[in-house]
N, C-alpha and C positions, 0 to 999 in steps of 0.2 A: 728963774725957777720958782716955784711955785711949791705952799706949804703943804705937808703930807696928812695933815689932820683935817682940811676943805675937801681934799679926794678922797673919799671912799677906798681905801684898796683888794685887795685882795687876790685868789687865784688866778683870775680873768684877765687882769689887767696890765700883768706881767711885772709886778711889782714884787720886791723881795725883802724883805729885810734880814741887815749883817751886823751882827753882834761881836762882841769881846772882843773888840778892835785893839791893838796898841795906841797909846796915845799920842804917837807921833805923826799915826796916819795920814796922808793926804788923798785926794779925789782921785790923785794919778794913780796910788797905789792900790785903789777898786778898781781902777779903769786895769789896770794891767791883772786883776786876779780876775774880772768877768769875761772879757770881750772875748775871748775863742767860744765862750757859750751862745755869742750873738750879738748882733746891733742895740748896743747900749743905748738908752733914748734919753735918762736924764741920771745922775746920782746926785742924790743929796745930805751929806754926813753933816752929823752932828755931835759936834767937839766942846762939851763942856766940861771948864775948867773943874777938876775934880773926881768927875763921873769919867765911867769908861765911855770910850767913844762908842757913836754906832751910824748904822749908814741906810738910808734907801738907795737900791738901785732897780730903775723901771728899765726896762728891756722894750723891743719894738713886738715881740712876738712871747707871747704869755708860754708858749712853750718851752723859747728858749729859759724863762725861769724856772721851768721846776728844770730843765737840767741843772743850772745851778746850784738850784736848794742841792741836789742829789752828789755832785762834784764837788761843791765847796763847805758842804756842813762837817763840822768834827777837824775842819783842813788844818794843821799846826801851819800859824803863819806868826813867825819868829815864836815869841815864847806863851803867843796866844792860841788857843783853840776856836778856830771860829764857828760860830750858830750863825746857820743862814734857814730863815723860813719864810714862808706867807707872811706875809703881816696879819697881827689881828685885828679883828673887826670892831668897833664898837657902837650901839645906836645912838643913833641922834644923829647933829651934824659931823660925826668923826669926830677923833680927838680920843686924849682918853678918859675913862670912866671917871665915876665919880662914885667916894667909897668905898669897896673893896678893902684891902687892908689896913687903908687908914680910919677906917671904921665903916658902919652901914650906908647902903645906898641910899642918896636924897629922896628917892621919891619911892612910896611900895604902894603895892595892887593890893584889889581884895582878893584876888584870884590867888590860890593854891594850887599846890600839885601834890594828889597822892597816887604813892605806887604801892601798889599790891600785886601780891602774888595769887592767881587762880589757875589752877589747876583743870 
């Protein structure tokens, strides 16, 4: 299996990501909440010590994931509420940001943005 921050993900590519895992989860136990949505292509969880678990799973057919997102978000599985969405995107080569709440972003533009209102 291959890591989710070299892939791009998102809508298209039938990639999902599943939140507020219990921490006892294992691969079987996404294989048995997804597969009536469709041919499961790969899942990838990720269980670290401490943090709540969470999971990708890529589907063969990008469709069948938004069923997912739609079937399985808010779903109470044991004493967890599961968040299943797109994944987000970030630029560069994928991964996550840099920044953000742990203070400002590495690199800034000169470029601006203003919004105004005309009438």
């Amino acid at each position: 299996m291959s890591g989710w921050a070299d892939e791009r993900g998102g809508e298209g590519d039938g990639r999902i990501y599943v939140g507020n895992l219990p921490t006892d989860v294992r691969e079987k136990d996404l294989e048995d909440l997804f597969y009536k949505y469709g041919r499961i292509r790969e899942i990838e969880l990720k269980n670290r010590h401490g943090l709540v678990p969470f999971a990708f799973v890529r589907f063969e057919d990008p469709r069948d994931a938004e069923d997912a997102i739609y079937g399985r978000n808010g779903y109470d599985y044991g004493q967890c509420r599961l968040r299943v969405e797109f994944p987000r995107t970030y630029g560069g080569r994928g991964g996550w940001p840099r920044g953000g709440r742990n203070g400002p972003p590495t690199r800034r533009s000169d470029f601006r943005v203003l919004v105004s209102e005309n009438y």
